[in-house]
C-alpha positions as CSV (number, residue, x, y, z in Angstrom):
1,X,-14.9,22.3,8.2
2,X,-15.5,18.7,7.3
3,X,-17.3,19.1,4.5
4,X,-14.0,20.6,3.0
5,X,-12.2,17.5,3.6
6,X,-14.7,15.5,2.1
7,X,-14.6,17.4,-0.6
8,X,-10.7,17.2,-0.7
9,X,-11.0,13.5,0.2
10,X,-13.5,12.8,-3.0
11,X,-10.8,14.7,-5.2
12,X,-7.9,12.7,-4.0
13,X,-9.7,10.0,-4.6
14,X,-11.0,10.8,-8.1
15,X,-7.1,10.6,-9.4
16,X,-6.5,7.5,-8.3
17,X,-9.1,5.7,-9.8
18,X,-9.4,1.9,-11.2
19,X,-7.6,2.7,-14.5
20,X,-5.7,5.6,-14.3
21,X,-2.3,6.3,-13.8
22,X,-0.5,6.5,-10.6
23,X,0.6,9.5,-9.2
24,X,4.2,11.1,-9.1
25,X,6.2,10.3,-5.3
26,X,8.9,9.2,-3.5
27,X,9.3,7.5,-0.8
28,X,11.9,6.1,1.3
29,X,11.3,2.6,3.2
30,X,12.5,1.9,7.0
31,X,15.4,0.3,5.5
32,X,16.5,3.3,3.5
33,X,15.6,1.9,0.0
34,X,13.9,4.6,-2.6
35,X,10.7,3.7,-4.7
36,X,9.0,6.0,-6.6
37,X,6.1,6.0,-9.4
38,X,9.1,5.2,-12.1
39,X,9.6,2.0,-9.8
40,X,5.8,0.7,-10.6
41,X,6.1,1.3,-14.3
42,X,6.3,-2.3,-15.1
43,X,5.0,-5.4,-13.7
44,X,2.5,-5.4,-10.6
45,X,2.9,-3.6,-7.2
46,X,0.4,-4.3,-4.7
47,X,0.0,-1.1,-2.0
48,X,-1.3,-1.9,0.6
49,X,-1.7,0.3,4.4
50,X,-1.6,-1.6,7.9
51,X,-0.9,-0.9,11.1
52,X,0.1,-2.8,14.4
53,X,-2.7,-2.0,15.9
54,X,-4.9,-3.3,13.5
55,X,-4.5,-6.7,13.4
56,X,-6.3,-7.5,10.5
57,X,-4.3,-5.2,8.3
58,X,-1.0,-6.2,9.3
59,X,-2.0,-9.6,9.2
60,X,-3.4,-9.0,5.5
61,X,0.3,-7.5,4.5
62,X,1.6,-10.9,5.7
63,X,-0.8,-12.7,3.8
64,X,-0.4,-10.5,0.3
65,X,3.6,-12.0,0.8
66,X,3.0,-15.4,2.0
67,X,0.5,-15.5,-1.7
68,X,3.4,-14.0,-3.8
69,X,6.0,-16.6,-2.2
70,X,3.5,-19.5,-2.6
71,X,3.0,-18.9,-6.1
72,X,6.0,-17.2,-7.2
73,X,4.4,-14.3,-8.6
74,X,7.3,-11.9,-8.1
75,X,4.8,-8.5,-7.3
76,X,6.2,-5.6,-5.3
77,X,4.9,-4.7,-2.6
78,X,4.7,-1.2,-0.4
79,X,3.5,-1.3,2.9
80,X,2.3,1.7,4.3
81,X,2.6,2.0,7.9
82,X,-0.2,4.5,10.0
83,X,1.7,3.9,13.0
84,X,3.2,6.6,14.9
85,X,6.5,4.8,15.2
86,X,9.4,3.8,12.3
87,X,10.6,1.1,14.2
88,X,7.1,-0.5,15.1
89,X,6.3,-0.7,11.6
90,X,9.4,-2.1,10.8
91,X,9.2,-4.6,13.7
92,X,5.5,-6.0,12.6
93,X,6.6,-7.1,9.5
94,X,10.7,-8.0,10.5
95,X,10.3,-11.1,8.3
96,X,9.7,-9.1,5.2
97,X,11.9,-6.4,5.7
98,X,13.9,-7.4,2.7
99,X,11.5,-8.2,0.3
100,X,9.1,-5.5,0.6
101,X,9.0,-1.9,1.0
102,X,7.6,-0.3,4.2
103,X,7.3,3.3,4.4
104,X,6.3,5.0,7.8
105,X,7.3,8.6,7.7
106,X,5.4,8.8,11.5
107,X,2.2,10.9,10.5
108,X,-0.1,8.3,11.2
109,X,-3.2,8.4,8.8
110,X,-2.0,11.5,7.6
111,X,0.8,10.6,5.8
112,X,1.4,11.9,2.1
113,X,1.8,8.9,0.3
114,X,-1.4,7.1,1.2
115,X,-3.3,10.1,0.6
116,X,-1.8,10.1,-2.7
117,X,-3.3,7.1,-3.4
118,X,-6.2,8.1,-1.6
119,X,-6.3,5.4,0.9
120,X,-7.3,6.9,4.2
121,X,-7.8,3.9,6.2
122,X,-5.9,0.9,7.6
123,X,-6.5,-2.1,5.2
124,X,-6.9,-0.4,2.1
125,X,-5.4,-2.0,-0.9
126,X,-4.6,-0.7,-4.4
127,X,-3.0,-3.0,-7.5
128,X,-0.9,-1.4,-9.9
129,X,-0.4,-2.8,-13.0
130,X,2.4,-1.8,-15.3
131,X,1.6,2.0,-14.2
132,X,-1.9,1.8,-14.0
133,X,-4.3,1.3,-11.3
134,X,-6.1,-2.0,-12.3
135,X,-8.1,-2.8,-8.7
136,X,-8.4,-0.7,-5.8
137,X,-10.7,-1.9,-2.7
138,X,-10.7,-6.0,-2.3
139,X,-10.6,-6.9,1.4
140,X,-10.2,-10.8,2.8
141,X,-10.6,-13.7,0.9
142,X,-11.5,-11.6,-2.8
143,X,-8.5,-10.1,-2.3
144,X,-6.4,-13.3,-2.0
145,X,-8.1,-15.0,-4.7
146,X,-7.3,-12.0,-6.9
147,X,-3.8,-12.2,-6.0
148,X,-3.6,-15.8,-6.5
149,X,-5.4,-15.7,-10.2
150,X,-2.8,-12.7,-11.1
């Protein structure tokens, strides 16, 4: 029923609040490259979910990496793709491939790992800071000013 994934929706969410700890996964990127919550134990990782068909949150994944190559700020980043294709993901954001990791297992918006981090929607972002969630939910022109004060 829906209120049972509400309910399961406000619980994921509950663990992966501003200040606490991230989760236990693994992941493997489109390249074949492993992260996993040992990965984001020190320094910053920004998370952040897109898709090709939403231009705004591919566009903001592109704009998280043009920030961290402007200012030399060194942060991961994970890309999590809700597209329903590997190589579409991969394709959207060709020009990063190297530098960041993008994980599209092909579920859509039901993969694992964003619900693990309890973010259920296309241009969600989540900051993790030396293991620990530090900001969770800046969109647009917040976000990047954020990034850019980090």
């Amino acid at each position: 029923t829906r209120v049972r994934v509400l309910l399961n929706q406000a619980a994921e969410m509950e663990l992966v609040m501003k200040g606490k700890r991230i989760p236990a996964f693994s992941a493997t990127d489109v390249n074949g490259k492993t992260v996993s919550e040992q990965d984001l134990m020190t320094g910053t990782t920004i998370i952040a979910t897109y898709a090709v068909w939403d231009f705004e949150s591919t566009n903001q994944v592109r704009r998280i990496r043009g920030i961290d190559a402007e200012k030399q700020k060194k942060w991961r980043t994970i890309a999590i793709s809700f597209d329903p294709y590997r190589k579409t993901a991969k394709d959207a954001l060709a020009m990063y491939a190297g530098d960041i990791y993008i994980i599209c297992d092909e579920k859509m918006s039901e993969t694992p790992l964003a619900h693990k981090f309890g973010m259920l929607q296309t241009g969600m972002v989540t900051i993790v800071k030396d293991g620990v969630i530090v900001e969770r939910s800046l969109y647009g022109e917040p976000l990047y000013n954020y990034l850019r004060s980090l």
